[in-house]
N, C-alpha and C positions, 0 to 999 in steps of 0.2 A: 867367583861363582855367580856373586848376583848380575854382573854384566856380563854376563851370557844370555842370563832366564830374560834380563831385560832387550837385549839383543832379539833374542828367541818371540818374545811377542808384540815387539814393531816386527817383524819380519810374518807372522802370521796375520795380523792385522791386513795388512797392503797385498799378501793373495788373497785374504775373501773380500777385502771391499769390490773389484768389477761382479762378482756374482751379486750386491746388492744392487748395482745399478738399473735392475729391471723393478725395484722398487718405490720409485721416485718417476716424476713424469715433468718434464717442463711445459706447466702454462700462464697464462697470462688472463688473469680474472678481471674484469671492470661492472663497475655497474655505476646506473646513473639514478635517479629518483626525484620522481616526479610529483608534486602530490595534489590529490584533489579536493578541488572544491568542499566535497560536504564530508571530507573525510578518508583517510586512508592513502594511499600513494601506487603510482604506476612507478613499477621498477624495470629495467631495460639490464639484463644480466649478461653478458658476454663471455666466454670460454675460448681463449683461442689458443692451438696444437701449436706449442716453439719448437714441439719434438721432433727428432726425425722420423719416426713411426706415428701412425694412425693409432689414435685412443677411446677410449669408448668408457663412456661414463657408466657404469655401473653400482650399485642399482642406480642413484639419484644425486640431489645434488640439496644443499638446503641452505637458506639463507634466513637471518634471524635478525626482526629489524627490533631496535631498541631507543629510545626516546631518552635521552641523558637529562636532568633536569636537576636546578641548584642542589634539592635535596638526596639525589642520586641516581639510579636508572632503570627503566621502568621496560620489559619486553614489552611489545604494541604487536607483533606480526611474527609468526612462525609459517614460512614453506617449505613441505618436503618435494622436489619435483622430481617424474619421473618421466624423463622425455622417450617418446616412441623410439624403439631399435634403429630405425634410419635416421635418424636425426643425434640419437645419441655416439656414434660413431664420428668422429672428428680427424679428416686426412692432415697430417702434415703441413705446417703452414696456413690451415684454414679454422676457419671460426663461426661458430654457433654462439646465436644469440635469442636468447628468451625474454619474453613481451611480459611480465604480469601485472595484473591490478591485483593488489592484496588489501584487506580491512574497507573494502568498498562497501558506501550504503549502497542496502539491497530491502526490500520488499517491507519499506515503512522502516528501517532499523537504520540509526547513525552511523558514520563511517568511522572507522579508529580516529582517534586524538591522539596527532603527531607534535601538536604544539610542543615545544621546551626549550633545553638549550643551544642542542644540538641531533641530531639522527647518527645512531653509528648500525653498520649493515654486516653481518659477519655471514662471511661465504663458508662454506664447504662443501668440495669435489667429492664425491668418490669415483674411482678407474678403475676397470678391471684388469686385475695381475698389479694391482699398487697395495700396499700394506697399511698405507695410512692416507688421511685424502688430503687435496691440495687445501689449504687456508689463506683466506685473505679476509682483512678489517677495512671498511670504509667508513668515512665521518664528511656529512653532509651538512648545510642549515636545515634548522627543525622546518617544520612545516607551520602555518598560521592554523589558528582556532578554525575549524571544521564551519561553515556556512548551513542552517536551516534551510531544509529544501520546506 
């Protein structure tokens, strides 16, 4: 009896997995980081559709820079971006890339201090019709001590 029941639910298993496959989205996350002079860092984010259909980012997308250092890790930079409807739409095969300066000095104020051990960049997608969103972790060298304007 019990190899049946267990019979009975691999067999229910493998007809509902294609119905979650509208769940999942294949893409390809990169980013690069740049950082500046008196502080802070330009980051270059990319997104590109491995899928066979057209995806669209919904609502936004966020990336969360953090500063590892001997004593342990330190967030420096939170973005939530929410890119225009045309832009957010991604065909097939193609790729959307995002320019930001994030922790910039601005108006008399220091830029973030990326100094330490290391930079780590944690992505997250969200899609529309996706249940959960795409992740990816990046690890960079830190950034030098921020320069006195």
């Amino acid at each position: 009896m019990a190899r049946r029941l267990l019979i009975l639910t691999v067999a229910l298993a493998s007809i509902t997995a294609p119905a979650q496959a509208g769940t999942s989205a294949a893409l390809g996350l990169s980013a690069d980081l740049t950082c500046l002079r008196t502080g802070g860092a330009h980051i270059r984010f990319s997104i590109e559709n491995l899928g066979p259909r057209r995806v669209r980012i919904d609502p936004d997308f966020h990336l969360w820079v953090h500063v590892l250092h001997p004593g342990g890790t330190e967030t420096g930079m939170i973005a939530f971006v929410f890119p225009s409807p045309d832009f957010a739409s991604i065909p097939s095969g193609q790729t959307r890339t995002f320019e930001l300066n994030l922790g910039e000095a601005f108006d008399g104020e220091p830029g973030t201090d990326l100094s330490g051990r290391r930079i780590r960049v944690d992505a997250e997608v969200w899609l529309a019709g996706v249940s959960h969103p795409a992740v990816k972790r990046f690890s960079m060298p830190a950034c030098p001590s921020p320069e006195d304007t």
